[in-house]
Backbone as a printed PyTorch tensor [residue, N CA C, xyz], in Angstrom:
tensor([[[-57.6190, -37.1860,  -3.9310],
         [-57.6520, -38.6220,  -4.1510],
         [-56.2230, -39.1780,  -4.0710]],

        [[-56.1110, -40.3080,  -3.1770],
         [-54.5270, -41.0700,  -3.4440],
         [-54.3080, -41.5990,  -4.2610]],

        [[-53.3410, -41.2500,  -4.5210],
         [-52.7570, -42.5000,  -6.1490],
         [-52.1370, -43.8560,  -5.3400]],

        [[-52.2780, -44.5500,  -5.8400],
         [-51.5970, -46.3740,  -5.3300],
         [-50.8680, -46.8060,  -6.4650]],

        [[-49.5270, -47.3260,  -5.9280],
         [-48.7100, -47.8770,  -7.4150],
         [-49.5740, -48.9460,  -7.4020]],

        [[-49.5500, -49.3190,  -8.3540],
         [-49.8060, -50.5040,  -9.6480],
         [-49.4100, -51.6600,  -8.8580]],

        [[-48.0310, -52.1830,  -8.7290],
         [-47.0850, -52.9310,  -7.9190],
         [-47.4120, -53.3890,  -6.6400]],

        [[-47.3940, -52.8740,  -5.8540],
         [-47.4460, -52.9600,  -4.3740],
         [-48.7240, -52.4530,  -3.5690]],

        [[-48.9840, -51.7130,  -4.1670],
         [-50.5750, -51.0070,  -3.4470],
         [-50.2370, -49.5280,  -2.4690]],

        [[-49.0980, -49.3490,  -2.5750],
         [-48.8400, -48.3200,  -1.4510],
         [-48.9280, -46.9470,  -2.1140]],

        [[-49.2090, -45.6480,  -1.2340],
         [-49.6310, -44.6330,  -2.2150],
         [-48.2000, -43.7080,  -2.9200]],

        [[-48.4290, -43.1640,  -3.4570],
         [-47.4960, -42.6380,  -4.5410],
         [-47.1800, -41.0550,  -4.2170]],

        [[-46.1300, -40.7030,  -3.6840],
         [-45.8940, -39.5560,  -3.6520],
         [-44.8960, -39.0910,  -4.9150]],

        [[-45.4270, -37.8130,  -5.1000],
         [-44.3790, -36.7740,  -6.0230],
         [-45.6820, -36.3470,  -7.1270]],

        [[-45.1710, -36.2640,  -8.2860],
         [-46.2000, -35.9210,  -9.3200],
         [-47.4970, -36.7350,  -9.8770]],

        [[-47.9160, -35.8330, -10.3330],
         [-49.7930, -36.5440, -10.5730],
         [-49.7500, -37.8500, -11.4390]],

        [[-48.9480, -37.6190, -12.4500],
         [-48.7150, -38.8510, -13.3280],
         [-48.2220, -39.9200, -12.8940]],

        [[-47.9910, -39.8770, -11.8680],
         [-46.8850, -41.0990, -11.1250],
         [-47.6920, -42.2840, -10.9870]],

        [[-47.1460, -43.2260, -11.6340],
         [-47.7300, -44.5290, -11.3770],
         [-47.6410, -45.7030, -10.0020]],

        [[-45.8360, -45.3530, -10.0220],
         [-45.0730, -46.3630,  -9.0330],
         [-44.7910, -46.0490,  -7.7740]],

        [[-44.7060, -46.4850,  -7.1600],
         [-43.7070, -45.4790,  -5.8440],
         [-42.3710, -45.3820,  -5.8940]],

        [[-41.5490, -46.7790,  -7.0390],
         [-40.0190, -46.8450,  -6.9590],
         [-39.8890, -47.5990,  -8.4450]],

        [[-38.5370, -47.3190,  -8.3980],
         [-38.2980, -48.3890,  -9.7700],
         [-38.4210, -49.4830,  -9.5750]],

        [[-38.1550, -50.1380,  -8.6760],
         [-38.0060, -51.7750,  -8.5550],
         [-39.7630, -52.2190,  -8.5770]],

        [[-40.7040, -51.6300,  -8.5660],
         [-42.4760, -51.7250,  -8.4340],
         [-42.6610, -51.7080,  -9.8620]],

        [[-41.9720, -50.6160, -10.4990],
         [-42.0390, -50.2620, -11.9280],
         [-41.6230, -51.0970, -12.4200]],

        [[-40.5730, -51.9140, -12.3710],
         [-39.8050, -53.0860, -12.8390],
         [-40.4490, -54.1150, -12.8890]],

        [[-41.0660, -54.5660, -11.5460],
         [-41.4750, -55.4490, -10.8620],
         [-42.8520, -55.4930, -12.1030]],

        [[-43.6710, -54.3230, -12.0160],
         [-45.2710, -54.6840, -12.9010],
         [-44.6700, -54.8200, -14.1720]],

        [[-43.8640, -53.8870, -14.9030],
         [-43.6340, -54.7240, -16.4150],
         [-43.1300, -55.5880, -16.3360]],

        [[-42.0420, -56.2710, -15.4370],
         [-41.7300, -58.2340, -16.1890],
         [-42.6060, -58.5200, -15.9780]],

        [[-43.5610, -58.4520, -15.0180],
         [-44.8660, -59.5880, -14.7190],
         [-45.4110, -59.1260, -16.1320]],

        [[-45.7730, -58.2980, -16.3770],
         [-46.6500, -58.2710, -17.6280],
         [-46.0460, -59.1330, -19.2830]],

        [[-44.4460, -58.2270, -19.0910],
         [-44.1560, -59.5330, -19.9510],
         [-43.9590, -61.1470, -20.1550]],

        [[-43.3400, -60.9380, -18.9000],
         [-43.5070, -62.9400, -19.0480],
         [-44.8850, -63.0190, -19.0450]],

        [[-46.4390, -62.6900, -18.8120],
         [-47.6080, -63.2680, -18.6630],
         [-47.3850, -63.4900, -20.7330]],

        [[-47.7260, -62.5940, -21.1070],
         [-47.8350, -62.0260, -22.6200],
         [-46.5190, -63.2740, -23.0700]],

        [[-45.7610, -62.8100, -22.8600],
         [-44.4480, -63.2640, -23.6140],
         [-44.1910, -64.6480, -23.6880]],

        [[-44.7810, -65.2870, -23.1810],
         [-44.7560, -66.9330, -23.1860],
         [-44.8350, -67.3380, -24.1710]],

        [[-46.2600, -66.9780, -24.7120],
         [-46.7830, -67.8670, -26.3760],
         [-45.8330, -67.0650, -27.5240]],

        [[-45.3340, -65.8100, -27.0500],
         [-45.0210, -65.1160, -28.6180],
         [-43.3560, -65.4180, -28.6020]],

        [[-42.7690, -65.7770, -27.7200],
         [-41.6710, -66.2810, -27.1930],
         [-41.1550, -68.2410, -28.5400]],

        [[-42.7490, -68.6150, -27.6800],
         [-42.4320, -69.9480, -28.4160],
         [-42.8400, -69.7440, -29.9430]],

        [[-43.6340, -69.2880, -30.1140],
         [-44.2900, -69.2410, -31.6550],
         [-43.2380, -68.6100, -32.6490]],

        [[-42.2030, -67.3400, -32.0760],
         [-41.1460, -66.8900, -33.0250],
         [-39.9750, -67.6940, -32.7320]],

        [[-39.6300, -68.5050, -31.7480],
         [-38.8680, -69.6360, -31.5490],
         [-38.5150, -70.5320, -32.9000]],

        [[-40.5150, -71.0950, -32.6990],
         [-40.5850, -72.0870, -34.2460],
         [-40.5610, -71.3240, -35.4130]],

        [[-40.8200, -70.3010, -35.8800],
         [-40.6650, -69.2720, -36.8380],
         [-38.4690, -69.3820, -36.7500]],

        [[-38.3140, -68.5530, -36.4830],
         [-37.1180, -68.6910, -36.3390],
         [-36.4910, -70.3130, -36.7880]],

        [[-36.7230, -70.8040, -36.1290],
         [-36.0880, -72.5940, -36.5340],
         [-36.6740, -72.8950, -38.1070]],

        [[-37.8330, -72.5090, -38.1130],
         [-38.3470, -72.8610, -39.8100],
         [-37.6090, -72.1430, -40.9760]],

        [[-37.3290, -70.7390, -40.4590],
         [-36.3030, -70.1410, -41.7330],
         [-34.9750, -70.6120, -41.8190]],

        [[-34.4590, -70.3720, -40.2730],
         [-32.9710, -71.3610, -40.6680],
         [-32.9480, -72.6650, -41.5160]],

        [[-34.4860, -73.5870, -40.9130],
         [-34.2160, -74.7750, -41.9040],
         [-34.5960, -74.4650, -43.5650]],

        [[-35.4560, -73.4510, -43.6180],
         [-35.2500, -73.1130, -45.2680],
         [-34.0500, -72.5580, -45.7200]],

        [[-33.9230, -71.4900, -45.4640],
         [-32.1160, -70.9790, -45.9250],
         [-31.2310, -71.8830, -46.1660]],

        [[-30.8840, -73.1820, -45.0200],
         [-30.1060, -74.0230, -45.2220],
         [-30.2970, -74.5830, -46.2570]],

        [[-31.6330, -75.4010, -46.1110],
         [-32.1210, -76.6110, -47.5410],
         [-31.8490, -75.6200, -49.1890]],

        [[-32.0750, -74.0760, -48.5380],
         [-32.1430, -73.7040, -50.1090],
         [-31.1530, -72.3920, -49.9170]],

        [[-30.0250, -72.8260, -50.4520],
         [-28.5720, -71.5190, -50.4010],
         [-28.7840, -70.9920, -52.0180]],

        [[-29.4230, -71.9530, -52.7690],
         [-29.2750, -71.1140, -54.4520],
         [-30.5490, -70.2640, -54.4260]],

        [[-31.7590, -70.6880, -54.1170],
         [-32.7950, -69.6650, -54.3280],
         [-34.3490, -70.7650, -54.5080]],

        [[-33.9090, -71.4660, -55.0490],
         [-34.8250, -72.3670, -55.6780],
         [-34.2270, -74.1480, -55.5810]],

        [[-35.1130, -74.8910, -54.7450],
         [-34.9180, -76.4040, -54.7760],
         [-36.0840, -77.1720, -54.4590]],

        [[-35.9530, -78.2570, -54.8770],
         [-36.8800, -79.5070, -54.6280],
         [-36.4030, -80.2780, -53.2340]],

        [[-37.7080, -80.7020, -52.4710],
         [-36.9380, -81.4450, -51.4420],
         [-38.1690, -82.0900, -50.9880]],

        [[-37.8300, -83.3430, -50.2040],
         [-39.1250, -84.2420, -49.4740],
         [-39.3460, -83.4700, -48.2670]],

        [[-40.6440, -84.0520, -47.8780],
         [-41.3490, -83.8240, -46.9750],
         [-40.7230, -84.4530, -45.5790]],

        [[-40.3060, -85.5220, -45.8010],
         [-39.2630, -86.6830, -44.6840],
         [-37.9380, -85.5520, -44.3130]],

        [[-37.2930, -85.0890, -45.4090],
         [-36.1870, -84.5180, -45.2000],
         [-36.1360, -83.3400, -44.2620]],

        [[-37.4440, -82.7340, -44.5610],
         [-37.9990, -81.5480, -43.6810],
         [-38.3160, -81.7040, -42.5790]],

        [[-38.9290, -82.7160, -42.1210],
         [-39.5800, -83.2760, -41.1780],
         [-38.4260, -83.6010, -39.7830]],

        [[-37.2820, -84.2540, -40.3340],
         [-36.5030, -85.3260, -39.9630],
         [-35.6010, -84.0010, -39.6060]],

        [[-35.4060, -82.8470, -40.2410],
         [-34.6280, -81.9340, -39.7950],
         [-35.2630, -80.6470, -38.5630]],

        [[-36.3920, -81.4060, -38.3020],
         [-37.4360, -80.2550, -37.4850],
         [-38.1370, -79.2520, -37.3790]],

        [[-38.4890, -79.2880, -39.3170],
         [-39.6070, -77.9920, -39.7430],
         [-41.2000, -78.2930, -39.4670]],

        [[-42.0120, -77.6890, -38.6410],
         [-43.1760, -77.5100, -38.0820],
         [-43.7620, -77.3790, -39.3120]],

        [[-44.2630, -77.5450, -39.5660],
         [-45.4870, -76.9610, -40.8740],
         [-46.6160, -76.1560, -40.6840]],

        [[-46.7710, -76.5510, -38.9300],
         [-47.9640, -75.4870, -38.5570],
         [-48.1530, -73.9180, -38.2350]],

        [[-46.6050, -73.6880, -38.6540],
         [-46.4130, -72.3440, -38.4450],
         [-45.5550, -71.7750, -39.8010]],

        [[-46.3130, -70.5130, -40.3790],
         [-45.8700, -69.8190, -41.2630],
         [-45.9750, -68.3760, -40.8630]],

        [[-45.5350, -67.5600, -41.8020],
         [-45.4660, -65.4490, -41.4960],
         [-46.6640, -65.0120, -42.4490]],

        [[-46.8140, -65.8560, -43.8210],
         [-47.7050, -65.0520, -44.7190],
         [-47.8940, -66.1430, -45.9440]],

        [[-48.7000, -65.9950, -46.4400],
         [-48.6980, -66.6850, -47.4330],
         [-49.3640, -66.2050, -48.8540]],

        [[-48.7830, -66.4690, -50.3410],
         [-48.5480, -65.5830, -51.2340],
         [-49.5190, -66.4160, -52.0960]],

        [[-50.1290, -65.8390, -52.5290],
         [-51.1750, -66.6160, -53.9510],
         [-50.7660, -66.2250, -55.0780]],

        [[-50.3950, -67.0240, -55.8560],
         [-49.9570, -66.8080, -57.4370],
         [-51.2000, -66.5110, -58.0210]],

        [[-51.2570, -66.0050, -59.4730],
         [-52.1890, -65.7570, -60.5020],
         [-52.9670, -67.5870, -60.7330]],

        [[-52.2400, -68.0700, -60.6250],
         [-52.9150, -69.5530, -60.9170],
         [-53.2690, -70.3400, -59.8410]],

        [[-53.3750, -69.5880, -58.5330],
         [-53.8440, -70.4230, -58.1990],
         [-53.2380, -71.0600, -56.6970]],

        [[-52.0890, -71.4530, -56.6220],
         [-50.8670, -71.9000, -55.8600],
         [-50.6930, -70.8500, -54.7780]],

        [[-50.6440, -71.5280, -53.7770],
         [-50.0900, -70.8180, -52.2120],
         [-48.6030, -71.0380, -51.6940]],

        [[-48.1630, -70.1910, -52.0930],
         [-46.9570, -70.5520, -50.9150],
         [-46.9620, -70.0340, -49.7530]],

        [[-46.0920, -70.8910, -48.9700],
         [-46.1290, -70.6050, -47.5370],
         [-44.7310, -69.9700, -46.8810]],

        [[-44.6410, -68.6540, -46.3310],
         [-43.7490, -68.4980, -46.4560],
         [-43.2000, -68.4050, -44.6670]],

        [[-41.7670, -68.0410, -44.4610],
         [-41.5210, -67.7890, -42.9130],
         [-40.5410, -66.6570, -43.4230]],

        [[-40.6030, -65.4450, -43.2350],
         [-39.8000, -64.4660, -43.6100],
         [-40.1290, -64.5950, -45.3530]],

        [[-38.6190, -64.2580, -45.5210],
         [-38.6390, -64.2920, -47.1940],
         [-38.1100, -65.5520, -47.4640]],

        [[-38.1560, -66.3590, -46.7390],
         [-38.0800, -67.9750, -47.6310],
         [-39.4830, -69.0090, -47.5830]],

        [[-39.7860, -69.5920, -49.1300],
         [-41.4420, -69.7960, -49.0920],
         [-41.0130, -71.3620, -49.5390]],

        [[-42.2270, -72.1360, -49.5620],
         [-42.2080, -73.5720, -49.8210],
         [-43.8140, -73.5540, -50.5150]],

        [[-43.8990, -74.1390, -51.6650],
         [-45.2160, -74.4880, -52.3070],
         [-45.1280, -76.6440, -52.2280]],

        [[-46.3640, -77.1510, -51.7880],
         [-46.8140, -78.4940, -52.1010],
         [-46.0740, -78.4600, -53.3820]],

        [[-45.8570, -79.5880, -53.9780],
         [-46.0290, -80.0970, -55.5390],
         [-46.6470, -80.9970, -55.4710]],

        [[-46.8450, -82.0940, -54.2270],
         [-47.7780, -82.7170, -54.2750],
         [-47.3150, -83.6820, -52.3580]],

        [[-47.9910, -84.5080, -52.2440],
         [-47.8600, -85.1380, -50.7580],
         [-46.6980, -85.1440, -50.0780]],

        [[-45.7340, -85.4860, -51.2280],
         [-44.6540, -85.9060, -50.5490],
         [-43.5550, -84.5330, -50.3580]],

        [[-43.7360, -84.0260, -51.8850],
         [-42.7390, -82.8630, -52.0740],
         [-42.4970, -81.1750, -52.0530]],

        [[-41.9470, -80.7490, -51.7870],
         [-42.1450, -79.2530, -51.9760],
         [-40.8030, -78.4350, -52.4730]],

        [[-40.9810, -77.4120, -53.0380],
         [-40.2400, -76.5670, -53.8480],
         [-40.6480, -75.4780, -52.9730]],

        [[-38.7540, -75.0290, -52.8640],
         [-38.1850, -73.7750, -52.2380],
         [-38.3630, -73.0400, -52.4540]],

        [[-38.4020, -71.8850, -51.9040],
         [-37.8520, -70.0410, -52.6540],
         [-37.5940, -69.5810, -51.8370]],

        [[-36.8990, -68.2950, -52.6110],
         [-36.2760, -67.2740, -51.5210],
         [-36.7920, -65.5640, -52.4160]],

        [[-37.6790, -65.1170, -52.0460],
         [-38.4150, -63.9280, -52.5790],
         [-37.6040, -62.8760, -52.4150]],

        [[-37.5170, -62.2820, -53.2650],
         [-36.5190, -61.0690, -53.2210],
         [-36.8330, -60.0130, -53.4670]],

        [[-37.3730, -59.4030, -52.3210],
         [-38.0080, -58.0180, -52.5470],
         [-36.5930, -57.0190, -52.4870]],

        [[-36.7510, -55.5740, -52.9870],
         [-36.1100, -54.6710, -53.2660],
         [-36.5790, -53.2380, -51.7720]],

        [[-36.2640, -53.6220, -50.7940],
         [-36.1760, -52.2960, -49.4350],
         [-36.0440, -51.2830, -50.1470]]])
């Protein structure tokens, strides 16, 4: 049976496992595969990324109060978070890495910075 690279369609000489015929075919099928894939996860850790910088900044002590406008106006998405933590009572925070934001109510929200022990 002929083997055909992946890439180009042409058949594959040398060993059985061989996928490609050359590196540049080999090259050639994984970027295509990543840029197809890599688009959405590209932009989505983009906004991830931009949301922690804007928490870290707003909160250098650990813990703060801040508006919703202020957040907004500085370019934090809200529609994207990493995990989100349920207290014993009740309360969700939302976190992007280890910096979290809980509602207090419409307008406002309170910072954190969770400090786990690696």
């Amino acid at each position: 049976m002929e083997r055909l690279c992946l890439d180009c369609g042409e058949a594959v000489k040398g060993r059985t496992d061989k996928k490609f015929c050359d590196d540049s075919c080999r090259n050639n099928y994984n970027n295509r595969l990543k840029s197809e894939n890599g688009i959405v996860f590209n932009r989505i850790n983009s906004i991830l990324k931009k949301n922690r910088t804007l928490l870290s900044k707003f909160n250098p002590d650990g813990k703060v109060k801040i508006s919703r406008k202020k957040m907004l106006n500085a370019g934090f998405n809200f529609d994207y978070h990493t995990h989100i933590y349920q207290t014993q009572n009740g309360k969700c925070y939302l976190f992007c890495y280890e910096f979290g934001y809980l509602a207090l109510n419409d307008d406002d929200f309170l910072l954190v910075k969770r400090e786990d022990k690696l």
